[in-house]
C-alpha positions in Angstrom: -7.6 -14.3 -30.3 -4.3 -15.3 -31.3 -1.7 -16.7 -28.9 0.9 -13.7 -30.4 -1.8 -11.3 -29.8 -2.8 -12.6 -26.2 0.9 -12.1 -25.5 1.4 -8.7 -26.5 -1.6 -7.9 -24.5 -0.2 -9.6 -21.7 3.1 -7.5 -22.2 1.4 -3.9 -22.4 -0.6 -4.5 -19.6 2.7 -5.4 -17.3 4.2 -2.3 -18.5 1.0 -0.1 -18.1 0.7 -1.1 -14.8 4.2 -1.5 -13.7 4.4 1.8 -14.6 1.2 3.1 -12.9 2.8 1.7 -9.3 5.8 3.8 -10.1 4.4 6.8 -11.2 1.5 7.1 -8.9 4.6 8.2 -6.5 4.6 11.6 -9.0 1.5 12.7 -10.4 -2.1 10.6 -9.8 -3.6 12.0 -12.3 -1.0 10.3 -14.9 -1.2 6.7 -12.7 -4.6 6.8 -13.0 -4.6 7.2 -16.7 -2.2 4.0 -16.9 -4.3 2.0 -14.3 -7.9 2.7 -16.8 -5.2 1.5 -19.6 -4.4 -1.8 -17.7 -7.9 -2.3 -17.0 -8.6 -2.5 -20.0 -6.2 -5.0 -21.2 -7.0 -6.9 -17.8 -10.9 -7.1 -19.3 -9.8 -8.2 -23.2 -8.1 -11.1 -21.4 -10.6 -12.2 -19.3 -13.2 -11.9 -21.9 -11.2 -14.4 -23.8 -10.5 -16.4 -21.4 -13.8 -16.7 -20.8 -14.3 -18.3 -24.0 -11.4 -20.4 -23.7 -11.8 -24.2 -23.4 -11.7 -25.7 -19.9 -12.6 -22.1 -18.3 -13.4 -22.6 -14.7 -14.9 -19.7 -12.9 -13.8 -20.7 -9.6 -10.0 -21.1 -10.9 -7.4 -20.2 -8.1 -4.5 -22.2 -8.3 -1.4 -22.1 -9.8 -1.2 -23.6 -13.3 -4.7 -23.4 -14.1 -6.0 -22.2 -17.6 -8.4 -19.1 -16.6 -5.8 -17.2 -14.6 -8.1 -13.8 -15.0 -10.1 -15.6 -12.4 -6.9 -16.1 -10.2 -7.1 -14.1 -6.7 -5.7 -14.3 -3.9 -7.2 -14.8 -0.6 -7.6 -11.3 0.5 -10.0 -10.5 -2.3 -13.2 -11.9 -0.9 -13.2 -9.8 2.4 -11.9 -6.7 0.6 -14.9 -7.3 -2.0 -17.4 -7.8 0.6 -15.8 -4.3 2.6 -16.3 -2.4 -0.9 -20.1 -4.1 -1.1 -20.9 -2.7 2.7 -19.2 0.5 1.8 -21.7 0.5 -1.1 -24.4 0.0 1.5 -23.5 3.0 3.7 -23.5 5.1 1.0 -27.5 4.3 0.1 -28.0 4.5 4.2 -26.4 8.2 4.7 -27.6 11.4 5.2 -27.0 12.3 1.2 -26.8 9.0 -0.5 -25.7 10.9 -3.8 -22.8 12.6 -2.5 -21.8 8.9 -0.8 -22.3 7.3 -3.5 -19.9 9.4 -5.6 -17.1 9.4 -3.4 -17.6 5.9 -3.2 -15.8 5.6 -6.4 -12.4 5.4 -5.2 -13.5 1.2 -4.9 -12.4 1.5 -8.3 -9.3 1.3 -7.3 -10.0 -2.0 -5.7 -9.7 -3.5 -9.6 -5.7 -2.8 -8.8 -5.6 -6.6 -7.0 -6.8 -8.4 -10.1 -4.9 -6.7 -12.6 -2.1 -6.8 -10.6 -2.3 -11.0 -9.9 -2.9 -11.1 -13.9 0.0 -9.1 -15.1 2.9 -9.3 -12.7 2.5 -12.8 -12.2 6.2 -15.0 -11.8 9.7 -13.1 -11.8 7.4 -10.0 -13.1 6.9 -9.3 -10.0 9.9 -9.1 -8.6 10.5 -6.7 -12.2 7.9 -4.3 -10.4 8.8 -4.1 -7.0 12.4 -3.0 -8.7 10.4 0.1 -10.9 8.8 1.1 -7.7 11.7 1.2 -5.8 13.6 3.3 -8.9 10.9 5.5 -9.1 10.8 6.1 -5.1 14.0 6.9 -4.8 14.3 9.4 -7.6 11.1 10.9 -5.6 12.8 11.0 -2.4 15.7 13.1 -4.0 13.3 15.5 -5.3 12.0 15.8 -1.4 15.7 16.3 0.1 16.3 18.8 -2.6 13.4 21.0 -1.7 14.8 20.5 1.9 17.5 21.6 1.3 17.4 24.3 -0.8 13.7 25.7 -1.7 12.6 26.4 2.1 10.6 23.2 2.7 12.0 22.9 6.2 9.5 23.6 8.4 6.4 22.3 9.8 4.4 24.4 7.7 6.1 23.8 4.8 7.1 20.2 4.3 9.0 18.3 1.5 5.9 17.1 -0.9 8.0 15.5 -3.7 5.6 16.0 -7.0 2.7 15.0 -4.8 0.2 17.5 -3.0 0.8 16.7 0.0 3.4 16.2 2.5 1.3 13.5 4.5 0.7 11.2 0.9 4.8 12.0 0.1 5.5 10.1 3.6 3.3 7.6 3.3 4.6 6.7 0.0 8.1 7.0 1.1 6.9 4.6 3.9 5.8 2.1 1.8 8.5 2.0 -0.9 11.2 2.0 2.3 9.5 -1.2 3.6 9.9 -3.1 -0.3 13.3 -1.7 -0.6 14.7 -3.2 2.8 12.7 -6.3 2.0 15.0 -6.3 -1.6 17.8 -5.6 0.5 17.0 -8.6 3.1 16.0 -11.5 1.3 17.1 -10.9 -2.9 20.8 -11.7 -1.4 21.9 -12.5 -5.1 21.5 -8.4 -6.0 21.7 -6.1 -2.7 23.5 -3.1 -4.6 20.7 -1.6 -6.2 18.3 -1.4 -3.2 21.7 -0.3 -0.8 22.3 2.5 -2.7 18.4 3.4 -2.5 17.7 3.3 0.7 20.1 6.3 2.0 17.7 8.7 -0.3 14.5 7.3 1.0 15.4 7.3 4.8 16.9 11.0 4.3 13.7 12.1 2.5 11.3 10.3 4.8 13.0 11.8 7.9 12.8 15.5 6.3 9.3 15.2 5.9 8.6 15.6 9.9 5.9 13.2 9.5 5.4 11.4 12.7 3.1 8.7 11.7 5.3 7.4 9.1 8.2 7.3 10.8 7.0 5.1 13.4 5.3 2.8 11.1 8.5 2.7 9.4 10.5 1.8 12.5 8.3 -1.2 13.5 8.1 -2.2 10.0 11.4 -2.8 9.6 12.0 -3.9 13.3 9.7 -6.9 11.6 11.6 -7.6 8.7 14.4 -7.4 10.4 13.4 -9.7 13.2 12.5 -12.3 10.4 16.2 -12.3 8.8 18.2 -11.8 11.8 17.0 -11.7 15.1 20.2 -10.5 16.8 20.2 -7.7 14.1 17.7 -6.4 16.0 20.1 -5.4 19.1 21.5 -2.8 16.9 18.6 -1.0 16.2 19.3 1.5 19.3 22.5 2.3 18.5 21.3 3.2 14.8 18.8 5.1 15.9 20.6 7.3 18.3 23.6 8.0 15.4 20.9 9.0 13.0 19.3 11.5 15.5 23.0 12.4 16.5 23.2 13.9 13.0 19.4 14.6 11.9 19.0 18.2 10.9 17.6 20.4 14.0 14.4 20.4 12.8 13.8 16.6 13.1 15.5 16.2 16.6 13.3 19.0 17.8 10.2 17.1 16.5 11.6 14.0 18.1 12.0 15.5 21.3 8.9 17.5 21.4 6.2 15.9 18.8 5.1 12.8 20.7 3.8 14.9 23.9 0.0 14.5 24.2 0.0 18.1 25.1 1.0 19.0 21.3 -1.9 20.4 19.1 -1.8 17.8 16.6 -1.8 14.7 19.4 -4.6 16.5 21.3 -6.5 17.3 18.4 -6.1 13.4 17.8 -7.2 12.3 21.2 -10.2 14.4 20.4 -10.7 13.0 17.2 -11.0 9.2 18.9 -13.3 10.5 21.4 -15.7 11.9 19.1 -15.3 8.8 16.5 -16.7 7.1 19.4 -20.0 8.9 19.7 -20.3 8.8 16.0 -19.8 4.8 16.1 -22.5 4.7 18.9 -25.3 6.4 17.5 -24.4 4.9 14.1 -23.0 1.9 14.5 -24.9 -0.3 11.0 -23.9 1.9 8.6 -21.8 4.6 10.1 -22.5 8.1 9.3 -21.6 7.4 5.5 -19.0 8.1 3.2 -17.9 11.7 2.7 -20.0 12.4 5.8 -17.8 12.8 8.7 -16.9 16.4 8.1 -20.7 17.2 7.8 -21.4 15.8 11.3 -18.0 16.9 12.7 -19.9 19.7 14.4 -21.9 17.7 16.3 -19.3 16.0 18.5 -16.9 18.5 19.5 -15.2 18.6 23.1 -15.1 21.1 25.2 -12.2 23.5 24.1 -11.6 21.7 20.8 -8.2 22.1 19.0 -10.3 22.2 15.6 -13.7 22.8 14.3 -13.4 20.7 11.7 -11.6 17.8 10.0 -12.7 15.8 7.2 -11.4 12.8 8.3 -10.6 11.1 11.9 -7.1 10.8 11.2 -7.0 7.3 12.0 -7.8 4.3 9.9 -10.0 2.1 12.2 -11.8 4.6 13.9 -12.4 6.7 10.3 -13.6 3.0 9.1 -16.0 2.2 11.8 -17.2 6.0 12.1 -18.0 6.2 8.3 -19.1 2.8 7.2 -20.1 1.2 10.4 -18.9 -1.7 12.6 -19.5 -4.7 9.9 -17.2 -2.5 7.6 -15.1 -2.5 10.4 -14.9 -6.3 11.0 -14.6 -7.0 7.0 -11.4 -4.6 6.7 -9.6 -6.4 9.5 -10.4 -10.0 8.3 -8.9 -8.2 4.6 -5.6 -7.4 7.0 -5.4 -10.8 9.0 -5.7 -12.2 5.9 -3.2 -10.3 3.9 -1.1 -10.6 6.8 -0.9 -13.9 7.5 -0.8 -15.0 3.4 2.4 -13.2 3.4 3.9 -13.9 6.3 3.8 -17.6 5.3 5.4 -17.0 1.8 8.2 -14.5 3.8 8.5 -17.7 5.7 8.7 -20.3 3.7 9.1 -18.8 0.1 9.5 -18.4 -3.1 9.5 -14.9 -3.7 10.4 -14.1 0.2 11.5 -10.4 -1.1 8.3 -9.8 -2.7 6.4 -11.9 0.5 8.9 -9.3 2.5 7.4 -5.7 1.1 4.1 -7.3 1.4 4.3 -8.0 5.6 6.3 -4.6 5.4 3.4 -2.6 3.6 0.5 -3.9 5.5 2.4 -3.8 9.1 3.8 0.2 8.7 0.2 0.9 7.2 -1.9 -0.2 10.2 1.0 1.5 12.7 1.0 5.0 10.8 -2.9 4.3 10.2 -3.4 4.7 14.4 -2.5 8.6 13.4 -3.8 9.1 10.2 -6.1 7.8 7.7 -3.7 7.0 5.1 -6.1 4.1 3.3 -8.1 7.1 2.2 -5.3 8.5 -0.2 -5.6 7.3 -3.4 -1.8 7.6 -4.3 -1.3 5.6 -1.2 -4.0 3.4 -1.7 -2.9 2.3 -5.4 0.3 1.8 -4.2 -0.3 -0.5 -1.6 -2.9 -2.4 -2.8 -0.1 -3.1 -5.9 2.6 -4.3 -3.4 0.4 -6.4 -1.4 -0.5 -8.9 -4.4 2.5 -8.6 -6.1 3.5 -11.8 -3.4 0.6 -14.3 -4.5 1.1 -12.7 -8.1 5.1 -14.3 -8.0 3.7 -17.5 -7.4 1.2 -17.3 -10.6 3.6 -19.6 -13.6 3.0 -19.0 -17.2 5.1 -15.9 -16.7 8.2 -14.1 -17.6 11.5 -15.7 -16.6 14.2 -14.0 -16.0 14.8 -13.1 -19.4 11.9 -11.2 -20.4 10.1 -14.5 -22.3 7.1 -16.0 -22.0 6.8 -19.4 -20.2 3.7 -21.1 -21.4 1.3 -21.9 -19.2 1.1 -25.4 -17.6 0.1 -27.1 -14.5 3.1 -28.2 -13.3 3.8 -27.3 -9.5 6.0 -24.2 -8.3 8.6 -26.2 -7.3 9.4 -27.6 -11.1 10.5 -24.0 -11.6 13.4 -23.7 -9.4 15.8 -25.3 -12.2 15.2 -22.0 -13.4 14.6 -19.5 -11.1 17.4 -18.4 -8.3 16.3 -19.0 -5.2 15.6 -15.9 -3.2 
């Protein structure tokens, strides 16, 4: 294939999954349509490079010729989680019906195509479209607040999405990369400061518990990282913004965290009877898709709800499903993750990028303690994106800041910074 070619490949499938990330926050059906288009391009490339001279299968490092092959080191646990997930399915109850819902892993194919395509300033490029798109999303949410009735607990802002619980949990996610812009891009702060009001306005009108508190100690982190003694305002902000939250919010505030509220009981329940299901299956778990089947089996006395089709918390769901080996593979796949970007927050490049990446994984474990938000495949797509979008920056043989291609080469990072602005 000809270089000219290869490029414009390389271009489309940038855009095509640039735009996915952003419009996954709208409509799935549409991001999904873009992510099969970027897979695609993702598989022409690797094919070729393939056939490439000086290929190397094992190829991970920066400047190497076979970047399709480039991961980062999150990849091997999460492949070996989606392998034993594979596993339970054959081992439940109705290994068809596991097996089939087992497709989301698909999804999975968003880290590779992701470290291919958004490699260098790209990423940076991307994290900007998703925070564009976010906040445009959160207006739609306010809006419906405040003017179509969605003020309520049973009828919550929802954005284009189906659900109020995916709208927060995007919101959460796309707050956490924009204060991460905001905190370490200082070179171009007014973009992601005049997002952020919209975003915290919609995320707050959502009445979503889980992803407010995620939120909160996201941010305490990132904020801890820049500015320590930033930190000792964080009281005083929160007590102005519930000073002037709508009703609705200060009265979930005051009253939502009780244990004696439905929802927490019903949660407290939940862990309980994740338990039981986690002792008598603990291999293989009860399978995927096969919670709500067994659901009836573990109730406690008096229980707030006959069924639920999922545990409503991302460990115990995990462990309950798939089994405890599941369970120890998706944590080394966080640890990892975790500490990958907390080293590039710390010592650069990229520290914005590095920055949503801590953000996204730390607010998803926190909210995931009171709902199962790895499950949803908006969510899901969306965070799997921003955290590779950190080891995808540090890719060359990408686009500068002007759009053009930099040809590939083994020099080292740091013979870049002539011509990249320090972040």
């Amino acid at each position: 294939m000809t270089m000219p070619r290869t490029a414009a490949i390389e271009r489309a499938g940038f855009v095509l999954i640039t735009a996915c990330l952003g419009l996954v926050q709208f409509h799935l059906m549409t991001a999904q349509a873009l992510f099969g288009l970027a897979s695609i391009c993702w598989l022409v490339l690797m094919l070729e490079d393939r056939k490439a001279p000086g290929f190397s299968p094992g190829a991970a490092s920066v400047g190497v010729r076979s970047t399709s092959a480039a991961l980062p080191r999150f990849a091997l646990p999460l492949g070996l989680y989606a392998a034993w997930t594979l596993l339970s399915a054959v081992m439940s109850a109705q290994p068809a019906r596991s097996i089939i819902d087992s497709k989301q892993l698909l999804l999975f194919l968003m880290v590779p195509i992701v470290a291919r395509f958004a490699r260098g300033r790209r990423a940076i490029t991307t994290i900007d479209v998703i925070m564009a798109l976010g906040a445009a999303g959160a207006l739609i949410g306010v809006v419906q607040y405040a003017l179509l009735g969605f003020d309520h607990l049973n009828e919550r802002p929802t954005g284009l999405l189906s659900h109020y619980m995916t709208f927060s949990g995007v919101l959460m996610l796309v707050t956490c990369a924009a204060t991460a812009r905001l905190l370490f891009y200082t070179g171009q702060r007014v973009w992601p400061a005049v997002a952020m009001p919209a975003l915290l306005a919609a995320l707050a009108l959502t009445l979503t518990q889980n992803a407010w508190i995620g939120t909160i100690v996201a941010l305490g982190c990132l904020i801890a990282v820049r500015q320590l003694k930033l930190l000792l305002l964080a009281p005083i902000v929160l007590v102005l913004v519930f000073a002037i939250a709508p009703g609705q919010v200060r009265s979930r505030v005051m009253n939502g965290f009780s244990p004696q509220t439905e929802s927490n009981r019903d949660r407290i329940q939940m862990l309980a009877m994740g338990q039981d299901m986690v002792r008598d299956h603990p291999l293989f778990g009860v399978g995927p898709e096969m919670v709500g089947d067994v659901y009836g089996r573990y109730l406690r006395p008096n229980p707030v709800h006959t069924y639920n089709p999922h545990l409503h918390n991302v460990p115990m769901q995990i462990a309950a499903e798939r089994g405890l080996p599941a369970l120890g593979l998706f944590l080394w796949f966080i640890v990892a993750t975790l500490l990958d970007a907390w080293r590039q927050l710390r010592d650069g490049p990229h520290r914005a990028v590095a920055g949503a990446a801590v953000g996204a994984v730390v607010a998803m474990m926190t909210a995931g303690l009171f709902e199962y938000n790895f499950g949803d495949s908006e969510f899901l797509m969306l965070f799997l994106g921003i955290i590779t979008l950190p080891f995808a920056a540090r890719q060359t043989g990408e686009a500068d800041l002007d759009g053009r291609l930099l040809p590939m080469s083994g020099a080292p990072l740091q013979s870049l910074s002539a011509s990249v602005p320090v972040e």
